[in-house]
N, C-alpha and C positions, 0 to 999 in steps of 0.2 A: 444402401447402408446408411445407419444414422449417424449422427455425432456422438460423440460424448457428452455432451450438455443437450437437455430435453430442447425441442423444436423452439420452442418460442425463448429461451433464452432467461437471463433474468432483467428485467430493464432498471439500467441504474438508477437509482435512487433523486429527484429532482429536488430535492434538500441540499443532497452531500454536492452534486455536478454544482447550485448556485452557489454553495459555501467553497467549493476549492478554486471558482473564478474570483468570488472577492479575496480570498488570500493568495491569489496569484498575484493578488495589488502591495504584497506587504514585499522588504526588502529582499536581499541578496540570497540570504537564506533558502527563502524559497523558490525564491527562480532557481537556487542549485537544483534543483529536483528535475531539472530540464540539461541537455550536456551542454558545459560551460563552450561561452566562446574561445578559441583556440588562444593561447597566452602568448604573445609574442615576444612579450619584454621580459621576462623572468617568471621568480617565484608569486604563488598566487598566498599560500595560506596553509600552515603546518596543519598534518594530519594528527588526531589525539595519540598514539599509540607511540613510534618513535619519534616525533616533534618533526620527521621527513616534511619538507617545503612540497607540497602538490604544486604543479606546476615549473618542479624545478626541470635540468635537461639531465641527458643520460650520464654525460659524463661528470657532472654536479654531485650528480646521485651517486654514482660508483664513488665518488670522491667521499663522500659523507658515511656512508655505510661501509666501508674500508676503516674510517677512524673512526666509526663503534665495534669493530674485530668481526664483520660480516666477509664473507668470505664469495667472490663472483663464482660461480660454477659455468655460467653461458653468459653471453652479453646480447646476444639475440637470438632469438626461435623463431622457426617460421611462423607465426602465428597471430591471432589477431592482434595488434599494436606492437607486434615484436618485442615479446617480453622480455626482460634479462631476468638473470636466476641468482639469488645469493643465497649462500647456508649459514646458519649461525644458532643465536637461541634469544627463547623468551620467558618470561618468566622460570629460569631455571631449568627449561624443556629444550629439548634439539631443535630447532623451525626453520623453516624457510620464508624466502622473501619473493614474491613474482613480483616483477613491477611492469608497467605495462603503461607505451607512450603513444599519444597522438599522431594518427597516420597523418597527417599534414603538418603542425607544428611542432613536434618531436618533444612536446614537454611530457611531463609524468600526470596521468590522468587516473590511472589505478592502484592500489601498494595493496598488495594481496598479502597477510602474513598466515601460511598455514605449519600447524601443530600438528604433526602423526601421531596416532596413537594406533598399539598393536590391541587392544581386550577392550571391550565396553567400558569398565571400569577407569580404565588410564582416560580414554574420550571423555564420560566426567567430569575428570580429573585435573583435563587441561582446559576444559571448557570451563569450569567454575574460575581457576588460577584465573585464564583471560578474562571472564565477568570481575572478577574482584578487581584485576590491574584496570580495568576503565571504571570501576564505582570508585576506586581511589584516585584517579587522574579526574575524571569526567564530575562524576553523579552517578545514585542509583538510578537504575533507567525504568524507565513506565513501557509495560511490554499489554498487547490486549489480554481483557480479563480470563479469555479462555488458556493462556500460556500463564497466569499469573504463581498458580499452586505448583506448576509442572517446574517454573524455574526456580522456586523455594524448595521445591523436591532433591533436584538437584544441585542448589548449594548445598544443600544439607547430609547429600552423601548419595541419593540415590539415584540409579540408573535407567533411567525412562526406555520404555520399548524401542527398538532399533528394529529397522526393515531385515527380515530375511538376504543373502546373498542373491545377485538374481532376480531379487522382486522388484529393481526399482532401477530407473535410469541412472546409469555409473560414466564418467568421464575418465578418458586415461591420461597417466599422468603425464606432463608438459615435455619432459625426459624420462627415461627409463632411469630406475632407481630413487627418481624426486616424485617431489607432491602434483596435486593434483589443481587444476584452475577450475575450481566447481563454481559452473552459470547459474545452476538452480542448487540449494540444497535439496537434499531424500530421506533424510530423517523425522522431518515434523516437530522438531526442538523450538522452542523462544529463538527468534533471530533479535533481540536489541539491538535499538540501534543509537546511536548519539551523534549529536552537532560539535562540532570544534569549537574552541574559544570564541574565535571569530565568524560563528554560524553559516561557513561555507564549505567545511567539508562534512559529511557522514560517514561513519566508523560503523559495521554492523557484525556482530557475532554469530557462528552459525556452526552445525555441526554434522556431518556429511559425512555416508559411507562410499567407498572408493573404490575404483573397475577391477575384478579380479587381476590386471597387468599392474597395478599397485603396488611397491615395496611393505606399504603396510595396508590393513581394514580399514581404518579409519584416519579421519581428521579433522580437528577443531578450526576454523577459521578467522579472522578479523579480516577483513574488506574494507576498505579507506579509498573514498571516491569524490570526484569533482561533482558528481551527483548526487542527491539524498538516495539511497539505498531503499528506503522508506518513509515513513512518518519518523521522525527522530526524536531524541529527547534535547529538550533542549536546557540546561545548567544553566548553574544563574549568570553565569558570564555572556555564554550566546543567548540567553533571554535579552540581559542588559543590551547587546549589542541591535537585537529588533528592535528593543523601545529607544534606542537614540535615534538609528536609522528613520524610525516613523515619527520622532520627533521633529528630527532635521529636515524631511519631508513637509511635517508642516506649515515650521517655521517659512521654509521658502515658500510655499502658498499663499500663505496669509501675508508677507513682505510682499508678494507680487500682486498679488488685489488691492493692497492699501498705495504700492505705487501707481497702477492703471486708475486709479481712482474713479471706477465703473461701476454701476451697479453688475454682479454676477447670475448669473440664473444657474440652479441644480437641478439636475435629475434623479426622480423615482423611478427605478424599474421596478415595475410591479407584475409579480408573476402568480397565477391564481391554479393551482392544478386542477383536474377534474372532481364535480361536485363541492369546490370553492366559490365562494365569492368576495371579491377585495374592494371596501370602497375607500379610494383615497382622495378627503377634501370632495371636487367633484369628478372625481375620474368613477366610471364601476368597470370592474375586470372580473366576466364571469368564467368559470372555467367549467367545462366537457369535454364526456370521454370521448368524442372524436380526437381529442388532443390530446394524447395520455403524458406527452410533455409541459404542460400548461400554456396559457394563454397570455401573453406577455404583453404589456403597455407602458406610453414613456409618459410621465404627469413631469413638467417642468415650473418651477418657479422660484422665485428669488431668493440667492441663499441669506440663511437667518432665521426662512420663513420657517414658525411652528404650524405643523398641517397632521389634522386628524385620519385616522385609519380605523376600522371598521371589518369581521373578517364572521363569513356566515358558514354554515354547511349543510349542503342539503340533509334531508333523512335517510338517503339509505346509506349515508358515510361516517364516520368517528373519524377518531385522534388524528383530532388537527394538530399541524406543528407550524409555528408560524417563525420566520425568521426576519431579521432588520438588520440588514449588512452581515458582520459575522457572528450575531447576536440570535438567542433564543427570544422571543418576546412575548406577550399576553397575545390575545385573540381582538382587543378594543385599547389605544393608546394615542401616544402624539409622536411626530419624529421632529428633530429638529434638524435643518438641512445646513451640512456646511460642505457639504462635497456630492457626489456620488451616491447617490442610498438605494440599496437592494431593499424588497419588502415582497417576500415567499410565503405564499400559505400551502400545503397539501393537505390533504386526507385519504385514508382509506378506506377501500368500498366494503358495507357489512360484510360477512361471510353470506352466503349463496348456498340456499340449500342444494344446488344442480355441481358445484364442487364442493362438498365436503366430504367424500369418497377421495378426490386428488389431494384435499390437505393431508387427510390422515397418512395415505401413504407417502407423501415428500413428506413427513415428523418420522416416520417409519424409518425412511431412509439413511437419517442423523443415527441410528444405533443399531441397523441391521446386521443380523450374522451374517445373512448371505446379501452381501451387496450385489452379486449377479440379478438374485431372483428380486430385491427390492425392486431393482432397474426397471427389467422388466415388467412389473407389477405398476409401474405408473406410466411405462411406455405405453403398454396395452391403455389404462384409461385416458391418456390423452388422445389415442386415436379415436378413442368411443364419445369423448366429448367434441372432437373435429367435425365427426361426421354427425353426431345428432344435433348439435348448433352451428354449423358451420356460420353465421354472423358473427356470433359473438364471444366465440373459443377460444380463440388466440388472446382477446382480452379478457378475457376471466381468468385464463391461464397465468395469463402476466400477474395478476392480479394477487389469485391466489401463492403462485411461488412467492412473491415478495412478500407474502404473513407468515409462509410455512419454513422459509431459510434464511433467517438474519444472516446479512455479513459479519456484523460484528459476533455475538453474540453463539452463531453456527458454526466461525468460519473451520473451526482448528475440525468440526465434525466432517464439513463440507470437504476439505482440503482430502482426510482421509478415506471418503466414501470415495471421489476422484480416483485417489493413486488407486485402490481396488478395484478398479474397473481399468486400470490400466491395460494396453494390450488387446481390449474384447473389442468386437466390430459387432455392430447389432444391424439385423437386417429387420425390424419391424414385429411387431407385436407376435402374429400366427408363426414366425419363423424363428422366434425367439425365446419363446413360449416350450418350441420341441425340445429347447436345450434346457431350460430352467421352468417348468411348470410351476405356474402361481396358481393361487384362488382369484378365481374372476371378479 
């Protein structure tokens, strides 16, 4: 039996993987994207929506949500973090409150606020009302461009397709009669998401159909997490709050070099993917597809130093993309060294006239009616290119998916080709073929 994702997978992208290490070097913000260390001492940091302290304890939080007229239904569930439950309202609507605390230090790591809604419509409804209360708290939010039309749709009155009852993984709710703690959403809505003032917590909207054992269909969500939820938006308050952070960052740098009064030496990592070549000063970093993660080298010398860079491609590759820390950069430049400096080149391999039968059908696949027989239809050609190249299959493969399904660009296609094939087990091309007959 196969996977649900074709054999060879998709290999992440060696751009994005070098770009999200060098911003794993930027403040607090982003290390949120990882679960905070447990808080001992108290509150960490108000979440956007009720100004609730993350971080606070249980009985803090009952304390505080009682004098905004929030009313406890449970103080604990069995459940993961042992949630307590309040009822109350938000924006004008009935809502609930999960909040949900740290198995070991008992502070508040989750504030779940779900909105019921009985008809499509009301789900809209409350899901704009919550989009508006965080663009008036917050900032309008930057959502990718495939959800950009679909959330203008819906401020603007209309009701985006909703899964079938049935069709789609449903969670029941946390008590009988309350809402629901939805892990994933099942809609395919805009999920935005935003930073807090102080760029440590993530607020993310979202909108979820609910387990037939539900009081109601539906529910709108806001999710407030010691986590980033996702990519966030960041408001001029938590932008301000990075650029001090990486200010004050390198004020003490530069104080502690001028007191050691040493000369320093920097490092270039220089990473050259396959059919790259990176010359930096005198270092050369060539890259091959034996390495389909590129070919990595450390060029060190004194910071200060201005040092040239140089970046070729062989012929059977295009669009180069070159990077310089968290910067896009030309293909021929200079870097100046005062820290740390990344310096990425990739390229991709021409198209292949031996897969261009696989491109077509993965582009297929982004607007198939019958996502079944798509499936199929590129399972079978992947085994037909296994067997007649066994060398070089797997990398062509890789190859080819990453021209024929952008993440970015695909993803909202990608996401819904997925849930359609939810539930199907595929046992291989001949066996799978009897249940959904393609053109060979």
């Amino acid at each position: 039996m196969s996977s649900l994702r074709h054999p060879s997978g998709l290999r992440p992208s060696v751009v994005k993987c070098a770009l999200a290490a060098t911003l794993a070097l930027l403040p607090r913000a982003i290390a949120a994207q990882a679960p905070a260390t447990p808080n001992k001492s108290g509150p960490t940091s108000p979440e956007a929506v009720l100004g609730v302290q993350m971080g606070t304890n249980r009985r803090a939080l009952n304390d505080d949500l009682s004098a905004r007229g929030w009313v406890l239904a449970a103080d604990s569930i069995a459940e993961i973090g042992t949630p307590a439950l309040y009822t109350g309202a938000l924006a004008k609507r009935p809502a609930e409150v999960i909040a949900m605390f740290g198995a070991s230090s008992g502070r508040l790591v989750n504030l779940i606020i779900n909105v019921p809604a009985t008809s499509p419509e009301e789900l809209r409804a409350s899901y704009a009302d919550l989009y508006r209360l965080l663009e008036r708290t917050r900032c309008a939010a930057t959502v990718p461009a495939d959800y950009a039309s679909q959330l203008d749709s819906i401020l603007r009155g209309s009701v985006p397709h909703l899964p079938a009852a049935g069709s789609v993984s449903t969670f029941k709710p946390v008590l009988p009669g309350h809402t629901t703690l939805t892990v994933a959403e099942n809609t395919d809505w805009p999920r935005p998401t935003w930073a807090n003032a102080g760029a440590q917590i993530g607020t993310q909207l979202s909108a979820s159909r609910l387990d037939k054992a539900s009081r109601w269909p539906y529910q709108a969500t806001l999710w407030s997490s010691v986590m980033m939820l996702a990519p966030a938006t960041m408001c001029a308050d938590s932008r301000a709050v990075l650029d001090s952070a990486t200010r004050a960052r390198r004020d003490v740098r530069v104080a502690t070099r001028r007191s050691s009064g040493a000369t320093s030496l920097d490092s270039v990592v220089v990473v050259a993917g396959p059919g790259v070549t990176i010359r930096v000063d005198s270092l050369v970093v060539q890259g091959t597809e034996m390495e389909p993660d590129g070919v990595m080298k450390v060029l060190r010398r004194p910071r200060g130093s201005t040092i040239r860079y140089d970046v070729r491609v062989a012929p059977a590759y295009e669009g180069l993309q070159v990077l310089a820390s968290d910067t896009v950069a030309a293909g021929k430049g200079t870097i100046v060294l005062d820290t740390t400096t990344l310096l990425l080149a990739v390229a991709r391999p021409r198209p292949r006239a031996e897969t261009k039968r696989l491109y077509e059908l993965l582009r297929a696949e982004l607007t198939a009616k019958n996502p079944h027989a798509a499936y199929v239809a590129v399972e079978c050609e992947l085994e037909r290119l296994l067997k007649e190249y066994p060398a070089t299959a797997e990398r062509w493969i890789d190859e080819v998916t990453a021209r024929a399904h952008d993440p970015e660009k695909d993803a909202k296609a990608m996401r819904r080709f997925d849930a359609a094939l939810g539930g199907h087990a595929f046992g291989g091309c001949a066996e799978d073929r009897k249940q959904s007959p393609v053109a060979p």
